[in-house]
C-alpha positions in Angstrom: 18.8 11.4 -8.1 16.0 13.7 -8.4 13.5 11.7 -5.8 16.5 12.3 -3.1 16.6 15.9 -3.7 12.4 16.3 -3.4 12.9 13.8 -0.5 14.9 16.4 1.0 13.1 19.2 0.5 10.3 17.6 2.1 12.2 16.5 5.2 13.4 19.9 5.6 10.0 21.8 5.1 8.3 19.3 7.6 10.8 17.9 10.3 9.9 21.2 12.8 6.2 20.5 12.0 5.4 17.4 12.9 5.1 14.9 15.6 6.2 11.6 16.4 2.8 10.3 17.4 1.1 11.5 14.1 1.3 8.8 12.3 2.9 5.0 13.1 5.8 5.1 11.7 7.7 8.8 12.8 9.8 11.0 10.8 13.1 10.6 12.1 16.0 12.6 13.4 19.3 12.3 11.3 21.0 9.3 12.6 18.2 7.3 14.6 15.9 4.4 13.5 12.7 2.9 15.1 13.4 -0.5 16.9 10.8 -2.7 18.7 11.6 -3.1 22.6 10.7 -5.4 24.8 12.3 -4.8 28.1 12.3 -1.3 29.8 15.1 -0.5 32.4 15.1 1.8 35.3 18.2 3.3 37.2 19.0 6.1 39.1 21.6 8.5 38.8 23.9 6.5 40.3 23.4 3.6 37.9 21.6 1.9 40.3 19.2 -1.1 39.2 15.5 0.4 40.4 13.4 -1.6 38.1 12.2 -3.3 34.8 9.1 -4.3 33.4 7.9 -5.7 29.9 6.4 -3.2 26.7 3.5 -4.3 25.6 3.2 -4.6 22.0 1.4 -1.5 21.5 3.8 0.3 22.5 6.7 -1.2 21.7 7.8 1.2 18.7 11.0 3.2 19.9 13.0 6.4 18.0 16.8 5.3 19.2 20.1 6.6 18.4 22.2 4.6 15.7 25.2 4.9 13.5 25.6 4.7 10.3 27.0 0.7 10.5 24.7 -0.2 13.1 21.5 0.9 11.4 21.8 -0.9 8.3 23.1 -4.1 10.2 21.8 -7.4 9.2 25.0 -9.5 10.7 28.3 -9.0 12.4 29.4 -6.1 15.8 27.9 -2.8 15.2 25.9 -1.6 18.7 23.5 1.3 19.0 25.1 4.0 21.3 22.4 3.6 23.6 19.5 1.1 23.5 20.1 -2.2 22.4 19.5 -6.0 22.5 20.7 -8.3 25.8 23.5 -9.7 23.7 24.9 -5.8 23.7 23.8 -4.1 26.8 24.2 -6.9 29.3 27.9 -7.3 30.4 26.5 -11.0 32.4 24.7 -12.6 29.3 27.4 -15.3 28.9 26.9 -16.1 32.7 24.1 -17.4 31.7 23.4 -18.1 28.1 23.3 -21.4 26.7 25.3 -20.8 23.3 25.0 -24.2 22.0 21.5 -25.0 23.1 20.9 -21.7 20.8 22.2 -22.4 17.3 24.3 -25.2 15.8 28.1 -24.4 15.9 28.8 -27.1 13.0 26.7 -24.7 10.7 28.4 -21.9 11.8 32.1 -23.5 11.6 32.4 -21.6 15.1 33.3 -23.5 18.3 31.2 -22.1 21.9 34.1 -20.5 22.9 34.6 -18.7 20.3 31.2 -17.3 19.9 30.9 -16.4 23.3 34.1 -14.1 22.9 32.4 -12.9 20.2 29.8 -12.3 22.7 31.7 -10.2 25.1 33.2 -8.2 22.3 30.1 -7.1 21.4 29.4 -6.1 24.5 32.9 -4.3 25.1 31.8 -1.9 21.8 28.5 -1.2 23.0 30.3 0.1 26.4 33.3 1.9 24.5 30.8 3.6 22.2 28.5 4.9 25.0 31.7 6.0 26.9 32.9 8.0 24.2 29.6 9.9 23.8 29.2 10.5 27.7 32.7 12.1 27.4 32.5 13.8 25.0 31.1 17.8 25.4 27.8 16.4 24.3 27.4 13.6 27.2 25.1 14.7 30.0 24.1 12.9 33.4 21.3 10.7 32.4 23.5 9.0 29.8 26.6 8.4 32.4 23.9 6.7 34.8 23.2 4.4 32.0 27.0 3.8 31.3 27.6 3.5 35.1 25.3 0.4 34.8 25.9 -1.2 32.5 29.7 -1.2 33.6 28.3 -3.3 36.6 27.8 -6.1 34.1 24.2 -7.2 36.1 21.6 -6.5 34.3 20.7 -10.5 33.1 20.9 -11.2 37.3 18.6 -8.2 38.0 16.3 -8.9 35.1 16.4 -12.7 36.5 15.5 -11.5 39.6 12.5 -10.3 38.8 11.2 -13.3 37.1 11.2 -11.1 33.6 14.3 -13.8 32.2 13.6 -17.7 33.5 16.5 -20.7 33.7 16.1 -24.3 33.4 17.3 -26.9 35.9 20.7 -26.2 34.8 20.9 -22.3 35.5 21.1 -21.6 31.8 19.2 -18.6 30.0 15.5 -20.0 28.6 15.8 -18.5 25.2 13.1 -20.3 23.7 9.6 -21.4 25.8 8.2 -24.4 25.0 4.8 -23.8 25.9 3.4 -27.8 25.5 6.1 -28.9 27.8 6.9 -25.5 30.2 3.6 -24.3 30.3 2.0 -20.9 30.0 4.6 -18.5 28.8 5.8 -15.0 30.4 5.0 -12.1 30.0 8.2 -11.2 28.2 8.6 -14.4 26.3 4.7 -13.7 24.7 6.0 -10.7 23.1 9.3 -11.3 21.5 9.0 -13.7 18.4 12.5 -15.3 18.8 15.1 -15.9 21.3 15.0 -14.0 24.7 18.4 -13.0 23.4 17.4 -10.7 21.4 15.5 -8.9 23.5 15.6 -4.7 22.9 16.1 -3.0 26.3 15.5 0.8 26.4 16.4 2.8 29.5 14.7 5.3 31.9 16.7 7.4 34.3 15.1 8.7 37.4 15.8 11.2 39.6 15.0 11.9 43.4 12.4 14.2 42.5 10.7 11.2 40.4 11.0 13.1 37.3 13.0 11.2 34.1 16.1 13.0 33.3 16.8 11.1 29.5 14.7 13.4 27.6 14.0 12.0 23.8 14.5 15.3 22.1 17.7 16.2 24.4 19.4 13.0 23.6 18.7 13.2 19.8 20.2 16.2 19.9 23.2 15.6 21.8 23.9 12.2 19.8 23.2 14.2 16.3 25.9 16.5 17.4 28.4 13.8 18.6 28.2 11.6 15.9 28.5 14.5 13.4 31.7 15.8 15.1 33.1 12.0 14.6 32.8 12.9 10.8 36.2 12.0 9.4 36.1 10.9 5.6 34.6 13.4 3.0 34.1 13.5 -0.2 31.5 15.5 -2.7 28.0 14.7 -2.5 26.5 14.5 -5.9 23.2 15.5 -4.5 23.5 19.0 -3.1 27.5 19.7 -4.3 29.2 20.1 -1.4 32.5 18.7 0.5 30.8 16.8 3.1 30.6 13.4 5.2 30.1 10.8 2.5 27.4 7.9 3.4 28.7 4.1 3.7 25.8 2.2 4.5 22.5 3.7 3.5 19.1 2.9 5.5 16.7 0.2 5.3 13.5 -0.2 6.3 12.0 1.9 4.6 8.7 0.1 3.4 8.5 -1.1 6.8 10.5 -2.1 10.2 11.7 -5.3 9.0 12.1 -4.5 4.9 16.1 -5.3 4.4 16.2 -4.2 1.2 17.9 -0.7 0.0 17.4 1.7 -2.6 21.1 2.5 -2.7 23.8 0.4 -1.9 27.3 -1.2 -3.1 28.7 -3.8 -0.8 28.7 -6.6 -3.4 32.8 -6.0 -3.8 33.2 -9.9 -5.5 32.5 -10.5 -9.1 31.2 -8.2 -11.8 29.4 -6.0 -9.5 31.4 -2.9 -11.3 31.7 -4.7 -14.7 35.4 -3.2 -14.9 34.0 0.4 -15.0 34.8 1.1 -11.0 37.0 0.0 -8.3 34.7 0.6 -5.4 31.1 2.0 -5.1 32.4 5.7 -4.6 33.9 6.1 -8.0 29.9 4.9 -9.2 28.1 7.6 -7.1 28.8 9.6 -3.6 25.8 10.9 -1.6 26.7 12.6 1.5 25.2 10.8 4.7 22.6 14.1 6.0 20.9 13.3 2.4 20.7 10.0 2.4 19.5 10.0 5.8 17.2 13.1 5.4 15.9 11.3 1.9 15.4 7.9 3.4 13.7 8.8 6.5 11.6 11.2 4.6 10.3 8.2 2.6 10.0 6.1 5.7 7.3 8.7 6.8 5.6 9.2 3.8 4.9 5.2 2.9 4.3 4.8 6.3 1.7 7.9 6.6 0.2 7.9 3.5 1.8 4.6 1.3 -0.3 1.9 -1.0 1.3 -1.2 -0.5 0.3 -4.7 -2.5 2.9 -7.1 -1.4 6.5 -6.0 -2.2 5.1 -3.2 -4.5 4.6 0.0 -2.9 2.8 3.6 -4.2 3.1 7.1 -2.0 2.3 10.5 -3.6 3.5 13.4 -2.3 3.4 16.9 -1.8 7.2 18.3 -2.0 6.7 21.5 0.3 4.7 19.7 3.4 4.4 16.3 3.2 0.4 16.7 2.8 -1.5 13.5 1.1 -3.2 13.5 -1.9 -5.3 11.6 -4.0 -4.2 7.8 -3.7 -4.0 6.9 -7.7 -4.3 3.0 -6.8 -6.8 2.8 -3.8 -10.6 2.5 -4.7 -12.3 5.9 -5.3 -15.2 4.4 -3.2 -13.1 4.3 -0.4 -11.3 7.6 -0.7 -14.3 9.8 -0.6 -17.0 7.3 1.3 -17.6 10.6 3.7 -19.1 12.3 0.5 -20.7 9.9 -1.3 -24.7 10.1 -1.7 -26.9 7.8 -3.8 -26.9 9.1 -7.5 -30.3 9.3 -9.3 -30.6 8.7 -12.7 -30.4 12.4 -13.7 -27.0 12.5 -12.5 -25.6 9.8 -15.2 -26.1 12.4 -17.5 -22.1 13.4 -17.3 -22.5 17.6 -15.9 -23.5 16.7 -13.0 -21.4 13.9 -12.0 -18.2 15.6 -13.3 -18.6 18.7 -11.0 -19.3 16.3 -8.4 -15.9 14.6 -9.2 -14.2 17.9 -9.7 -15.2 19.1 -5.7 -14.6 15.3 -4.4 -10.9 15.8 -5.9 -10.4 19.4 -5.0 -11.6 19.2 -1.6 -9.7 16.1 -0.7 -6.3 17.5 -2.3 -6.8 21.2 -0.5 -5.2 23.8 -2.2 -1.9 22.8 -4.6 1.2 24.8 -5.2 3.3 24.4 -8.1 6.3 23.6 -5.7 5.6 19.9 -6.7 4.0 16.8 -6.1 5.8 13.8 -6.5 4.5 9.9 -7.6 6.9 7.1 -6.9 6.4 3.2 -7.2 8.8 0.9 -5.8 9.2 -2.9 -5.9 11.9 -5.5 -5.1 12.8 -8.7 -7.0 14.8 -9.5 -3.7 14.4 -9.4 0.0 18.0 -7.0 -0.1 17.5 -4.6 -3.3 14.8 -2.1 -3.8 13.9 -0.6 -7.3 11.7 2.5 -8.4 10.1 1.4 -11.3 7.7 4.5 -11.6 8.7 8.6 -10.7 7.3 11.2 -12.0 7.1 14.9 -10.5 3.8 17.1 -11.3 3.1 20.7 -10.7 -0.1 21.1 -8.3 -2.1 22.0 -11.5 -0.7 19.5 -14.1 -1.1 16.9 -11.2 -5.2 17.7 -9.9 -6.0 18.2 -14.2 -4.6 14.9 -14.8 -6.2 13.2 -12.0 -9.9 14.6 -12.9 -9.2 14.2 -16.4 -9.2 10.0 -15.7 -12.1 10.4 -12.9 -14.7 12.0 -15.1 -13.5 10.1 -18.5 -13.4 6.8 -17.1 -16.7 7.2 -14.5 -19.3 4.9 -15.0 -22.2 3.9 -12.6 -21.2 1.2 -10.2 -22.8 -0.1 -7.3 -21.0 0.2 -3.4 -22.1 -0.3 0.3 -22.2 2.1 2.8 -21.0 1.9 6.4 -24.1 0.6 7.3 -23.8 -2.3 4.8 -26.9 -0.7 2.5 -26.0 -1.4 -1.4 -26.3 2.3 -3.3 -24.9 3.6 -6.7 -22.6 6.2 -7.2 -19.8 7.6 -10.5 -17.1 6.6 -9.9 -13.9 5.5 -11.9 -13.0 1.7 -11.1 -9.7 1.0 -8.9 -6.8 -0.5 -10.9 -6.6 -3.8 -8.4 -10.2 -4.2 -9.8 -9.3 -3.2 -13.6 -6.2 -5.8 -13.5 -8.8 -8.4 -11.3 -11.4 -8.4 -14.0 -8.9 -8.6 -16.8 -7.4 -11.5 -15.6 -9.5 -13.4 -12.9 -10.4 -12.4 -9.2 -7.2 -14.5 -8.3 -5.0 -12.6 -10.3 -1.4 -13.8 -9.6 0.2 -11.2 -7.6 3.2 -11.2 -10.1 0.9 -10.3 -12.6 -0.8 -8.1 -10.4 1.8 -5.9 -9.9 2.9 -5.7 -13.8 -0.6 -4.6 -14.8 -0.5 -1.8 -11.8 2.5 -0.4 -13.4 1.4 -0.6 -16.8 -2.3 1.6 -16.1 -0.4 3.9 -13.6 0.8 6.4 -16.8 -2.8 6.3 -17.6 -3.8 8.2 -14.8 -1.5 10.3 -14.4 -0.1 10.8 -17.8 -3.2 10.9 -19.7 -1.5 7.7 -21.6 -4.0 5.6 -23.8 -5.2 2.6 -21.8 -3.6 -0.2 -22.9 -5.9 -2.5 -25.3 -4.8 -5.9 -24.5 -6.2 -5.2 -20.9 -9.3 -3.6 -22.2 -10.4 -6.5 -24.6 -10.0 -8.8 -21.9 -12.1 -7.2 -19.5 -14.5 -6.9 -22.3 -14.1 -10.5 -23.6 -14.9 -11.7 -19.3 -18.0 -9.1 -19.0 -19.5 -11.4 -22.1 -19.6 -14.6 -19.8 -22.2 -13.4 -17.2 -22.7 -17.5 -16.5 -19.0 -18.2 -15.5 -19.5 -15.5 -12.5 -21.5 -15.1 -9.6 -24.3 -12.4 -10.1 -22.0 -9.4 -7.8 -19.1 -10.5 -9.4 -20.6 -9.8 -13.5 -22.4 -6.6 -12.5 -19.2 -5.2 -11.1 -17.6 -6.4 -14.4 -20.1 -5.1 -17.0 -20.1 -1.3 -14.7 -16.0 -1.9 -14.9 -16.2 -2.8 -19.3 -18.1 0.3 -20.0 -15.9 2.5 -18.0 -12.9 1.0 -19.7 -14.6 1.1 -23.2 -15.7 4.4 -22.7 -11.9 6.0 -21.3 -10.3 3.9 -25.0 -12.9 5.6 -27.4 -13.5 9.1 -25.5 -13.7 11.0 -28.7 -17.1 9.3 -29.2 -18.0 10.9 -25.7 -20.1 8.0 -24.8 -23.0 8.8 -22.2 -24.5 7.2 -19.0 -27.4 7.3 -19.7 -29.5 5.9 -22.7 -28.3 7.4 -26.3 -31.4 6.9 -28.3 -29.9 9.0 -30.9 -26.7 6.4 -31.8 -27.4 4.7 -34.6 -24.3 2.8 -34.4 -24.3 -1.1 -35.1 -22.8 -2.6 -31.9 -24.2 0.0 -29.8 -28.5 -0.9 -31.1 -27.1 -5.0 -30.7 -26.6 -4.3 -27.1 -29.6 -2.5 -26.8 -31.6 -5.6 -28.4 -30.1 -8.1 -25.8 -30.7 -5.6 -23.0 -34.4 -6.0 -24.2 -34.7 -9.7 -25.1 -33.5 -9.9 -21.8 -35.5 -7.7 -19.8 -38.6 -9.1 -21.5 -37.8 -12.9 -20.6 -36.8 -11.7 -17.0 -40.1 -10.2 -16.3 -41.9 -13.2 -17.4 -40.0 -15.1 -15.2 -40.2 -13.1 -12.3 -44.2 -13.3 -12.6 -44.3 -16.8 -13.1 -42.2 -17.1 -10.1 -39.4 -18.7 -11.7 -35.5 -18.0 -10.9 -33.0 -18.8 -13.1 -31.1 -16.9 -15.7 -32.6 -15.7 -18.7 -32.0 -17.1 -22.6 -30.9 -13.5 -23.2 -27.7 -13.8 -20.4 -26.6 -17.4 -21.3 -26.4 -16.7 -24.7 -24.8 -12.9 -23.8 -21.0 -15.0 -25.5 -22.2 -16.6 -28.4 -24.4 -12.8 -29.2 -21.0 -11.3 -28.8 -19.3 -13.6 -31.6 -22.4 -13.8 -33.6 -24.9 -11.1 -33.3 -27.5 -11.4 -36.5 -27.7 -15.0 -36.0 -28.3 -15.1 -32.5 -30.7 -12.5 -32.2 -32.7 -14.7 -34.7 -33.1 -17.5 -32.7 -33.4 -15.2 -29.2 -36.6 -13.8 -30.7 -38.1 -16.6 -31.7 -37.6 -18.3 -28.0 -39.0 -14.8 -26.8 -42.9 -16.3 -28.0 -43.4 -18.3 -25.1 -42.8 -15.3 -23.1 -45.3 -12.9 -24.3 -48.4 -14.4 -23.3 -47.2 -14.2 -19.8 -47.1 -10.4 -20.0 -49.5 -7.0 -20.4 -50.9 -6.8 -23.3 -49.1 -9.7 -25.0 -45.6 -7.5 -24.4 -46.2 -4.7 -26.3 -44.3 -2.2 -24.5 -41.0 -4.6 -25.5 -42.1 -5.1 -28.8 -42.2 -1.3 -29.2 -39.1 -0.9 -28.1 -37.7 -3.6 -30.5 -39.5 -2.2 -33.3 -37.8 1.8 -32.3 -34.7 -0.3 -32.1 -34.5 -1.9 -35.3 -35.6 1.4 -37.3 -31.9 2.6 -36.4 -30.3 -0.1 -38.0 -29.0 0.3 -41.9 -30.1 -3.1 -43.9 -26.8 -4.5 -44.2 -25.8 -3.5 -40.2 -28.4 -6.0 -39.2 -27.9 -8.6 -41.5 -24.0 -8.7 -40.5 -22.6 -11.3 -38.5 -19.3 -9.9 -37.7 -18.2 -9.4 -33.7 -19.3 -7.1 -32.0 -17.0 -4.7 -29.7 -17.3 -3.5 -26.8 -19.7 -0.7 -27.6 -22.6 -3.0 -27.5 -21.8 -3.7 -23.7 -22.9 0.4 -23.2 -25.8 -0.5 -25.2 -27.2 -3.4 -23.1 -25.9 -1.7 -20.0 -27.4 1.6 -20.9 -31.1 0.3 -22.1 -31.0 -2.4 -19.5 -30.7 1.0 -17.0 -33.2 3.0 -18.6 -35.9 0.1 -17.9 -34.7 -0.4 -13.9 -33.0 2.2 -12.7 -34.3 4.1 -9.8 -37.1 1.8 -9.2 -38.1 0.0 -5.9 -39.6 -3.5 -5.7 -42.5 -2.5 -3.4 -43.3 -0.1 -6.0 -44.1 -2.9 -8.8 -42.1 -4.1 -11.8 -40.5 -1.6 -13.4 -41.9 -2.3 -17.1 -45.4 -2.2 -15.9 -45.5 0.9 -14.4 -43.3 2.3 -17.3 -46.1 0.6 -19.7 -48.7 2.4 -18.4 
């Protein structure tokens, strides 16, 4: 229960602080939700009908009043106090809705009759519930003009009236437009997805002087008080201790306005749903209703302000004492700090430079972290009504930021972006784990899998765990098959190998840049391919020829086979030569530097290479392009000279 007592502290450090147009989705008051409205009535004082018009979509997002039954209702009579759909609010729906024209009574096993008691019921609650609250000491005059209305049981004629409902030939509600056979829809009937029915009316009450008298922050106030004063039941909440109002139905919708599934909840009372252990949900767990609300609408806010989201499975980290946002662990560095990025020259590879770049980009974006907290939690759901964390873990500010630039600088590796402007530059940066999981497994990753592999590298970041091999040979194992990808595609997976080869085997404190020094055996195979192939391409590129080189199509069966291969890559190299400056000296130096590093029986071995040799090839490949422009002349010429 720890996330609901963080969730809490949050809600309470930033409810005063914040507004409701700060970000889409608003931190709530206790005892409201957000709803969608389409319809927006006007009365006066008197609960006269002055007007109505449609919301537009935009603006359609509305803070109302709800209980505790009504806002987690899927199903059944539970009305808002206040703002509701037409089925609720409007006394004269069955005047004119078409009940069996709307749903099938056989599948219901309800006759019309019956549903359209069920109807006027609904409506009956929605009036004894608003009548109670304007009665009460908490009730005030906007909210009796509303009840005073409604009472009239006219607000489908007035809305008729106006042209905002339409009838057919038989005077029966439209609840449905047919546009191929009724022609352009209305304005009302664009923006609601399913039956007019259901369409959300909130109210506006005017006065003589023009001004509105139901003031958002005055109502949510008053109804906060009223409903808490209805508080009959208590028990002990497990959460903060005390005797309080013990929580029945906790909210939904919390990784967005239509998620139905909860985080807590114990209404399956049939079958083994207690295994024997429990008679009812309250002998499992009681959490008083202001800390499920406060923790819930708290983490409404936060996914909504600052949340990852891939599918069902959802990311937000957190700062415990205000809310603030901090580093996203699963969105693309790239993105995150586009505003600072700056084309890297070589120089910068060299791993000083780039990790007190990284260290500022962090620390700059983060601000200043307390050790109050800071809070990581993953959720999922394997169904459309239960929710499950399936990753928490709470940091100190320090812990947290070390953690974070501990993975950014050992896992950095060169990689090309584009800017705003669409310009293709380099930067050091640590790959995104979409990316990681999406060259591990194929671009079209299956979103099942997706998800699993997200969870799996998350502790890596933030834990410091070691990356998990399985995921790093297979990244290595695709970056070896430049043919089977499109050119972007392969670059990004060679840049996204070497950073994952180089955060497994940090001890070795691989560098960026070329190690001419390392007299390792995979690393000086890597190098050779890097040259066979820079050699061939160079030829090619003179002779005006585009295809890929021997070097690249062979880059698999090098992998498997290195001695052997690099036997018969040399030889095919001859042809080549005579195309270049002095009969390709420059690469033939380079070979020959190359091949004094090996020991005898290195060379001669035709065991597989690892992953090592992709830094290498990467690395030498670099060290002959990098930093070069075309108008400037081919890279190897100007380096020959």
């Amino acid at each position: 229960m720890s996330w609901i007592v963080k969730l809490n502290k949050t809600y309470d450090s930033v409810i005063g602080h914040t507004g409701l147009d700060e970000s889409k989705v608003p931190l709530l008051p206790i005892s409201h939700t957000t709803v969608q409205a389409q319809i927006s009535v006007t009365v006066d004082m008197d609960g006269n009908f002055v007007s109505a018009s449609v919301i537009p979509k935009e603006a359609a997002t509305t803070v109302i009043p709800c209980t505790e039954a009504s806002g987690a209702r899927t199903s059944g009579k539970a009305p808002h106090p206040l703002c509701d759909t037409l089925e609720y609010v409007a006394g004269d729906i069955t005047d004119y809705y078409d009940v069996e024209g709307d749903s099938d009574p056989e599948s219901s096993g309800l006759d019309d009759s019956k549903k359209t008691e069920d109807i006027k019921e609904s409506h009956q609650e929605y009036v004894g519930l608003l009548k109670e609250w304007c009665e009460s000491q908490y009730g005030n005059d906007g909210l009796s003009a509303v009840l005073k209305y409604v009472e009239k049981g006219s607000l489908c004629s007035d809305l008729i009236g106006l042209g905002l409902l339409r009838l057919d030939d038989e005077g029966r509600l439209i609840t449905d437009w047919n546009k191929g056979t009724m022609g352009e829809k209305p304005e009302l009937y664009s923006v609601i997805a399913g039956s007019s029915v259901k369409s959300f009316v909130r109210w506006v009450v005017s006065t003589p002087s023009g001004d509105e008298e139901l003031s958002e922050q005055a109502i949510w106030k008053s109804w906060e008080k009223f409903y808490e004063s209805k508080a009959e039941e208590v028990g002990i909440c497990m959460i903060t201790g005390e005797e309080v109002l013990i929580a029945e139905n906790h909210p939904a919708k919390i990784r967005n306005s239509g998620d139905k599934a909860k985080l807590i909840s114990s209404n399956d009372t049939s079958g083994f749903t207690f295994r024997g252990r429990f008679l009812n949900g309250k002998e499992a767990c009681t959490v008083g209703y202001l800390a499920s609300h406060k923790a819930h609408n708290a983490l409404r806010w936060l996914i909504g302000k600052q949340g990852y989201h891939q599918d069902d499975w959802c990311i937000v980290s957190w700062t415990v004492t205000d809310g603030r946002n901090v580093v996203n662990l699963v969105q693309d560095p790239v993105d995150i700090f586009a505003a600072n990025l700056t084309d890297e020259e070589p120089v910068a590879y060299t791993g000083k430079i780039s990790s007190d770049k990284i260290n500022a980009m962090i620390g700059g974006y983060n601000g200043k972290l307390d050790d109050e907290g800071i809070v990581t939690m993953v959720m999922d759901s394997a169904s459309k009504g239960r929710l499950a964390i399936v990753y928490y873990k709470e940091f100190s500010g320090s812990e947290f930021e070390a953690n974070l630039s501990h993975w950014y600088n050992s896992c950095s590796w060169p990689r090309n972006y584009k800017d705003s402007e669409g310009n293709k530059k380099t930067t050091v940066l640590p790959p995104s784990l979409k990316n990681i999981a999406r060259c591990a497994y194929g671009w079209k990753v299956d979103d099942g899998l997706l998800k699993s592999t997200l969870n799996r590298l998350m502790p890596c970041v933030i834990e410091r765990a070691p990356i998990p091999r399985d995921i790093v040979q297979s990244v290595v194992n695709n970056a070896c098959k430049p043919t089977s990808f499109e050119v972007y595609e392969w670059e990004s997976m060679l840049s996204l190998a070497c950073a994952m080869y180089k955060k497994q085997n940090e001890k070795e404190r691989y560098e960026m840049v070329l190690d001419k020094e390392r007299k390792t055996r995979d690393y000086l195979f890597g190098r050779l391919l890097a040259v066979a192939d820079a050699m061939e391409g160079y030829a090619l590129r003179k002779a005006g020829e585009k295809r890929q080189t021997n070097a690249m199509r062979s880059m698999q069966r090098f992998a498997d086979r290195p001695s052997s291969t690099w036997r018969n890559l040399n030889l095919a190299l001859a042809p080549y030569r005579s195309r270049l400056p002095n009969n390709g000296s420059f690469y033939d130096k380079a070979v020959s530097e190359i091949m004094d590093l090996f020991e005898p029986e290195d060379f001669v071995s035709d065991r597989r290479l690892s992953g090592e040799f992709l830094l290498g090839f990467y690395t030498q490949r670099a060290d002959f392009y990098i930093g070069k422009k075309e108008e400037e002349g081919e890279e190897t010429e100007t380096q020959e000279e």
